[in-house]
PAKOLGU-841483 format. One line per field, with one value per atom (N, C-alpha, C, O): x, z, y; residue number from 1; atom name; residue in three letters. Coordinates in Angstrom, 1 decimal. Each point is the difference from the previous one (the first is absolute). Layout:
BEGIN
px	X/...
pz	Z/...
py	Y/...
n	NUM/...
atom	CA/...
res	Ala/...
REM end
This chain:
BEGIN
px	248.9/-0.6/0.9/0.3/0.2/0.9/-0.9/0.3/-1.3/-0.7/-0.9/0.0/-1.2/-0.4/-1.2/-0.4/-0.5/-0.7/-0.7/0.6/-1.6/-0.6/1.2/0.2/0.2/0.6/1.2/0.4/0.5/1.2/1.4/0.3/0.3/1.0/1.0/0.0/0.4/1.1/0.7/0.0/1.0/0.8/1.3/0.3/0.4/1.8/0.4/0.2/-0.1/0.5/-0.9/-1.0/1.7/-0.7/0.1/1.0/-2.4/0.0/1.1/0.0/0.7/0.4/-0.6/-1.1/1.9/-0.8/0.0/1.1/-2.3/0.0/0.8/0.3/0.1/0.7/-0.6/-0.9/1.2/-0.8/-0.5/0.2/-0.7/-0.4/-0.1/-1.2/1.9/-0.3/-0.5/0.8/-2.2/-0.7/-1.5/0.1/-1.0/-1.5/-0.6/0.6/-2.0/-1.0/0.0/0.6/-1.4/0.5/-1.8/0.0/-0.7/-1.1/0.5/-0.3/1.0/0.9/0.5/0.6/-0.6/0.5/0.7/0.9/-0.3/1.5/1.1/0.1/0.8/1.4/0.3/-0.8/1.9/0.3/1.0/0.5/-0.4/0.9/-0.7/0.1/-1.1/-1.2/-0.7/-0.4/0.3/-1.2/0.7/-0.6/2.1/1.1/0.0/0.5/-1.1/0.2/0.7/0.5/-0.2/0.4/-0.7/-0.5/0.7/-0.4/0.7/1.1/-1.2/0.7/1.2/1.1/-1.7/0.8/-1.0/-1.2/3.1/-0.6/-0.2/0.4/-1.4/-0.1/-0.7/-0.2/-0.1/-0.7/-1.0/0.0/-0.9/-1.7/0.3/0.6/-1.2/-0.5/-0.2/-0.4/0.7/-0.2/-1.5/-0.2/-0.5/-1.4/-1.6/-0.1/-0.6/-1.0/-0.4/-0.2/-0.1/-0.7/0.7/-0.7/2.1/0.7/0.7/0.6/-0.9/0.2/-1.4/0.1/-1.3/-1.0/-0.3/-0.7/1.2/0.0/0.9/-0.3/1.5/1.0/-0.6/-0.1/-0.4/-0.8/-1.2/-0.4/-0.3/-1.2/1.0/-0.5/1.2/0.1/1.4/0.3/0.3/2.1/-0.5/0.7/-1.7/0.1/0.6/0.2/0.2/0.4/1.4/0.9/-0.8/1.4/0.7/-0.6/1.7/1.2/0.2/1.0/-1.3/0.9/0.6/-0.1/1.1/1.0/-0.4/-0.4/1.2/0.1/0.9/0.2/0.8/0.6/-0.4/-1.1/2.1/-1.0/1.1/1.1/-1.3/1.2/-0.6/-1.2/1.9/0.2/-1.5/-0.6/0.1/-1.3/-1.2/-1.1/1.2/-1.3/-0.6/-0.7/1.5/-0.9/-0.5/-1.1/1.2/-0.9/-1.0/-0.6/0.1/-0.4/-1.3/-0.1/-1.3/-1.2/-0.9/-1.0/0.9/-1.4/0.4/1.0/-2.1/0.0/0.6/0.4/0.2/0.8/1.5/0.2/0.3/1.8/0.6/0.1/0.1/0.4/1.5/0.5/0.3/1.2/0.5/1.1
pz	106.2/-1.1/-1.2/-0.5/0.1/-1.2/-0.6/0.1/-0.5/-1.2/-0.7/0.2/-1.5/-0.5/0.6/0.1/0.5/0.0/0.1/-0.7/1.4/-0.1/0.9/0.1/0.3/0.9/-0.7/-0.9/1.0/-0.5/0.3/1.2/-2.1/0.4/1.2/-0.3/1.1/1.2/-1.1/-1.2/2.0/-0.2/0.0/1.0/-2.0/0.1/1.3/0.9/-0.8/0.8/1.5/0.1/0.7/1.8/0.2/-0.2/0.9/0.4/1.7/1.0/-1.1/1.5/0.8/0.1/1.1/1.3/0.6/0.2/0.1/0.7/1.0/0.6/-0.4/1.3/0.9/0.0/1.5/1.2/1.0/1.2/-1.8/0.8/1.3/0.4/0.3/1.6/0.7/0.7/-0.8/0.1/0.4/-0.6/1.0/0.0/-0.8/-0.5/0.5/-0.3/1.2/1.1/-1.6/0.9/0.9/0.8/-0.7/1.0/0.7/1.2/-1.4/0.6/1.0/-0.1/1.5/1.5/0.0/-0.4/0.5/0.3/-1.1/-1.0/1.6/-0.5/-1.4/-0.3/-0.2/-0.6/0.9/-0.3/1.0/0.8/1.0/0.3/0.2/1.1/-1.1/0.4/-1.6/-0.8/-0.5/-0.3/0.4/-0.3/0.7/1.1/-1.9/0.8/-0.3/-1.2/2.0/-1.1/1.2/1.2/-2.3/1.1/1.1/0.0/0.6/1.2/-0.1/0.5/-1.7/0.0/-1.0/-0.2/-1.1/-0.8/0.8/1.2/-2.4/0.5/-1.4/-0.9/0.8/-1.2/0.6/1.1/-2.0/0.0/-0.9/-1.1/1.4/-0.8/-1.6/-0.3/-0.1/-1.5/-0.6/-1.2/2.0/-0.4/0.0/1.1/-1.8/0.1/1.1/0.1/0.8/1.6/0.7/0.4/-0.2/0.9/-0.3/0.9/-2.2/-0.6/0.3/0.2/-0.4/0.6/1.6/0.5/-0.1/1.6/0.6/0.8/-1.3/0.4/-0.5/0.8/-2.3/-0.3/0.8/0.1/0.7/1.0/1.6/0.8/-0.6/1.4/0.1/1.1/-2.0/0.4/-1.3/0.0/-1.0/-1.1/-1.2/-0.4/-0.1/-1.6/0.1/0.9/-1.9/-0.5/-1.1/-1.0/0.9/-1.0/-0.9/0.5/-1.7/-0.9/-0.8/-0.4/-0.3/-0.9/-0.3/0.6/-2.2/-0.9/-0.8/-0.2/-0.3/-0.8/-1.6/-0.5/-0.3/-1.4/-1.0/0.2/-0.9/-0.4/-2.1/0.0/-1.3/-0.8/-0.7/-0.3/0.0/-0.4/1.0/-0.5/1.6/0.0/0.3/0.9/-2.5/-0.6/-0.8/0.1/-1.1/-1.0/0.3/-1.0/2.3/0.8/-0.4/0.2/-0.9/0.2/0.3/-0.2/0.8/0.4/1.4/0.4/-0.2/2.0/0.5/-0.1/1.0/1.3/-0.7/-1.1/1.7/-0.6/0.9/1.2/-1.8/1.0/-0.3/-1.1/2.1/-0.4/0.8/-0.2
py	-64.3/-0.8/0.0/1.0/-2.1/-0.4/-0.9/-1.2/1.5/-0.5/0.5/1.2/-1.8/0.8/0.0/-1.2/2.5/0.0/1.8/0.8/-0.3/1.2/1.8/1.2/-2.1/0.9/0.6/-0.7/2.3/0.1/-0.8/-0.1/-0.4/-0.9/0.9/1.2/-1.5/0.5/0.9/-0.3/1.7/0.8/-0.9/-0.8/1.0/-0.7/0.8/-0.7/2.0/0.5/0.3/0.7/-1.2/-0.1/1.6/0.7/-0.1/0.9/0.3/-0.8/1.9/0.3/0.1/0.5/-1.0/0.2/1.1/0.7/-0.4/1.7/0.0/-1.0/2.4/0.7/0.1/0.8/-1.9/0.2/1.5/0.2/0.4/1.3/-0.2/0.2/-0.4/0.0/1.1/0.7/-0.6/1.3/-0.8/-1.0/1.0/0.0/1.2/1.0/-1.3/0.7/1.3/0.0/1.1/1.2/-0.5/0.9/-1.4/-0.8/-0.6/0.3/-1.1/-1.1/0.4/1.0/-1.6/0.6/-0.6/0.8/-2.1/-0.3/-0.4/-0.8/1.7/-0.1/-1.6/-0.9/1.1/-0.8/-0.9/-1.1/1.6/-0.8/-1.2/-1.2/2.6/-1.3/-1.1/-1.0/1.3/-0.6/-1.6/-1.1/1.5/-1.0/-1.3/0.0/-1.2/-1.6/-0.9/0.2/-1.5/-0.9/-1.2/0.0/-1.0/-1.4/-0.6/0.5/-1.0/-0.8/-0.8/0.0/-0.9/-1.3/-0.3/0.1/-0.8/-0.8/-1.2/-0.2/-1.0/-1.2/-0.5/0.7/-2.4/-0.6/-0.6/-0.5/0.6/-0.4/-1.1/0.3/-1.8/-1.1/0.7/1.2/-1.9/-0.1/-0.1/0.2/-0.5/-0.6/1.0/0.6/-0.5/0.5/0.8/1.2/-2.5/0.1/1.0/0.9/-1.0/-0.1/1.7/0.7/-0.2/1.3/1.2/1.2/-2.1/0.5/0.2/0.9/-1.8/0.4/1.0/0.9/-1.2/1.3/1.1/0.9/-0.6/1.3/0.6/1.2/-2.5/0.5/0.3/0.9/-1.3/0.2/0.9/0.5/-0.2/1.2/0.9/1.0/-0.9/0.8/-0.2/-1.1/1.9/0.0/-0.7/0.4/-1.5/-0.7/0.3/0.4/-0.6/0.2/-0.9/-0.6/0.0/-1.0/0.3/1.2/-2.2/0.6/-1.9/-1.0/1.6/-1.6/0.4/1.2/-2.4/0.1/0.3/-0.1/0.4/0.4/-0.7/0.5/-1.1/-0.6/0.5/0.3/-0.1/0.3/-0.1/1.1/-2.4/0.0/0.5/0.0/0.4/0.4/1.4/0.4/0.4/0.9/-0.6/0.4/-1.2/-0.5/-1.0/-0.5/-0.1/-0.7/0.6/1.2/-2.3/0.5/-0.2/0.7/-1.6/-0.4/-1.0/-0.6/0.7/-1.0/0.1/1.2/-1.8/-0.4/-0.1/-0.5/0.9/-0.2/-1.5/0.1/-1.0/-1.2/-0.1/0.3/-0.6/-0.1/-1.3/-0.5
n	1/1/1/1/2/2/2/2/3/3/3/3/4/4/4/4/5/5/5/5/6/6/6/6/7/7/7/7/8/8/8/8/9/9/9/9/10/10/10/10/11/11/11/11/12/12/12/12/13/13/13/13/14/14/14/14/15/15/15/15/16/16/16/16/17/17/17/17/18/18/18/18/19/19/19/19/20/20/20/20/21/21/21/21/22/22/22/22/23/23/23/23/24/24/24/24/25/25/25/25/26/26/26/26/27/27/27/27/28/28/28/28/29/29/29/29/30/30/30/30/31/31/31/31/32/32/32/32/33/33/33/33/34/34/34/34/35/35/35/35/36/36/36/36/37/37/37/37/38/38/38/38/39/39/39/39/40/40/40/40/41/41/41/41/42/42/42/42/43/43/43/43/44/44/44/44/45/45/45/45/46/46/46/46/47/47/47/47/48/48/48/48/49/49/49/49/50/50/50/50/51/51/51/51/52/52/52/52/53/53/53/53/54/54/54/54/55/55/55/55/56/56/56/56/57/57/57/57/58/58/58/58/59/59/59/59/60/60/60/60/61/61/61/61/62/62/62/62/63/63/63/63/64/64/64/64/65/65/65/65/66/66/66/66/67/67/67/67/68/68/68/68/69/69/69/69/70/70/70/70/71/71/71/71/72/72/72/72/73/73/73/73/74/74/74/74/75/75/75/75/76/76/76/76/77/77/77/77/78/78/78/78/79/79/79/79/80/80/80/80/81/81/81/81/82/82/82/82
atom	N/CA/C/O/N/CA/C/O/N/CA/C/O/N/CA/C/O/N/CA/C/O/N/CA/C/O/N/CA/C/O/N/CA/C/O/N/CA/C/O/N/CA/C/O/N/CA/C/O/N/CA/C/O/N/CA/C/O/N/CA/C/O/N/CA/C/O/N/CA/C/O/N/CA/C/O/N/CA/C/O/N/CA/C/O/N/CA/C/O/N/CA/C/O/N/CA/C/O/N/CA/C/O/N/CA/C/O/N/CA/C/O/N/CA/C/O/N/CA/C/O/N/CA/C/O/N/CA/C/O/N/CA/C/O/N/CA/C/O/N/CA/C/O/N/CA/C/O/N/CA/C/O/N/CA/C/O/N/CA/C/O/N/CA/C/O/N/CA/C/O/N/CA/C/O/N/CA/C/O/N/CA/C/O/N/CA/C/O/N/CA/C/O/N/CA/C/O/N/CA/C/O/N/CA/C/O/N/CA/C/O/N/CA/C/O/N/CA/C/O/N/CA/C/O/N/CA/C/O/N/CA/C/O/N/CA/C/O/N/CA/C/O/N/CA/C/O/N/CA/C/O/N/CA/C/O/N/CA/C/O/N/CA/C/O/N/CA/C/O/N/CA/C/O/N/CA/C/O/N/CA/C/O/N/CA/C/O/N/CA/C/O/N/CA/C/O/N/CA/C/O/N/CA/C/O/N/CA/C/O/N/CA/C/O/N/CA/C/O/N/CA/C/O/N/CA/C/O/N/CA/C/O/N/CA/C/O/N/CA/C/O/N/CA/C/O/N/CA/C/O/N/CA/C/O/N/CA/C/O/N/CA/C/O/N/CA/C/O
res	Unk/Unk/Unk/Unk/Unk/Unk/Unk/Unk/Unk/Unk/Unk/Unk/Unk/Unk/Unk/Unk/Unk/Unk/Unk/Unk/Unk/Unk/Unk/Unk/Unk/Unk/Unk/Unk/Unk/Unk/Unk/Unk/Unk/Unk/Unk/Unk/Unk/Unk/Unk/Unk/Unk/Unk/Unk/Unk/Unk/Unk/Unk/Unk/Unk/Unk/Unk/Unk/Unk/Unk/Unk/Unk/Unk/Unk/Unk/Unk/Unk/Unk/Unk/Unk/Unk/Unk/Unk/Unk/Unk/Unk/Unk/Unk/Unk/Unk/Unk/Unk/Unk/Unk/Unk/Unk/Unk/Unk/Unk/Unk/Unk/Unk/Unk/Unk/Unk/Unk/Unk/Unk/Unk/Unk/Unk/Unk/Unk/Unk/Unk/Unk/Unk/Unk/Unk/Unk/Unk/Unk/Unk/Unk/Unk/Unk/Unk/Unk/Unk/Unk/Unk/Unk/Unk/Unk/Unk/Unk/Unk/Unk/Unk/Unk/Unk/Unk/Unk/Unk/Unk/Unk/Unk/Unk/Unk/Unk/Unk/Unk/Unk/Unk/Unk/Unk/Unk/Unk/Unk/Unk/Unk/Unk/Unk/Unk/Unk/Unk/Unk/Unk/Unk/Unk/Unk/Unk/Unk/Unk/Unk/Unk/Unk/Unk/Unk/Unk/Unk/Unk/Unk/Unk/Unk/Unk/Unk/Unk/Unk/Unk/Unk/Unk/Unk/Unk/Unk/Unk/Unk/Unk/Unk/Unk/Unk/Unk/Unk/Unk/Unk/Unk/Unk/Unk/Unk/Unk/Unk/Unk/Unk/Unk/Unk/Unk/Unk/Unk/Unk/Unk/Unk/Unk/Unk/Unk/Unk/Unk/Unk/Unk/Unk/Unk/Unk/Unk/Unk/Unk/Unk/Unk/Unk/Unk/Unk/Unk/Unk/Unk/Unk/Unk/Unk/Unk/Unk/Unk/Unk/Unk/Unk/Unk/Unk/Unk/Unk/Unk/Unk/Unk/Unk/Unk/Unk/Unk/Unk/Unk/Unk/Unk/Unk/Unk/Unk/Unk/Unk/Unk/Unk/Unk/Unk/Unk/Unk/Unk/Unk/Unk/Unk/Unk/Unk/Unk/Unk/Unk/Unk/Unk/Unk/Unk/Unk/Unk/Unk/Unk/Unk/Unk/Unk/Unk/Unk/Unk/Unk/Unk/Unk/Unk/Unk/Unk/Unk/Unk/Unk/Unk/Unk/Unk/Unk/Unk/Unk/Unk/Unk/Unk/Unk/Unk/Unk/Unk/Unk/Unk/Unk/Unk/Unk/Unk/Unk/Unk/Unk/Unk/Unk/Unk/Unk/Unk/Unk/Unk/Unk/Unk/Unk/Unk/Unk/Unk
REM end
């Protein structure tokens, strides 16, 4: 949030990213190695509502990424159209 409102304005400085402990919980029965996945195969899902919602009902959780171009942290209200 880059504007004025109730919340504290963001930190100038980005917190670090923690150090991957490659360890489990000591409950935890498998290894970090067995616990370790990745997906199959990328691939792209339609761009559209429907078509994002159906892939979320039938293969599971999806990935997006967007571009972010200079103004939109100061961006406030609605839909960003470009």
């Amino acid at each position: 949030h880059h504007v004025n409102g109730t919340l504290k304005p963001c930190p100038h400085k980005l917190n670090p990213t923690p150090k991957c402990i490659e360890k489990c919980q000591s409950a935890y029965t498998k290894t970090y190695s067995e616990d370790k996945y990745f997906g199959k195969q990328a691939y792209s899902v339609e761009e559209h509502v429907q078509s994002i919602q159906k892939e979320l009902m039938t293969r599971g959780p999806v990935e997006a990424a967007f571009e972010v171009y200079e103004d939109f942290e100061v961006y406030k209200s609605d839909i960003l159209v470009t």
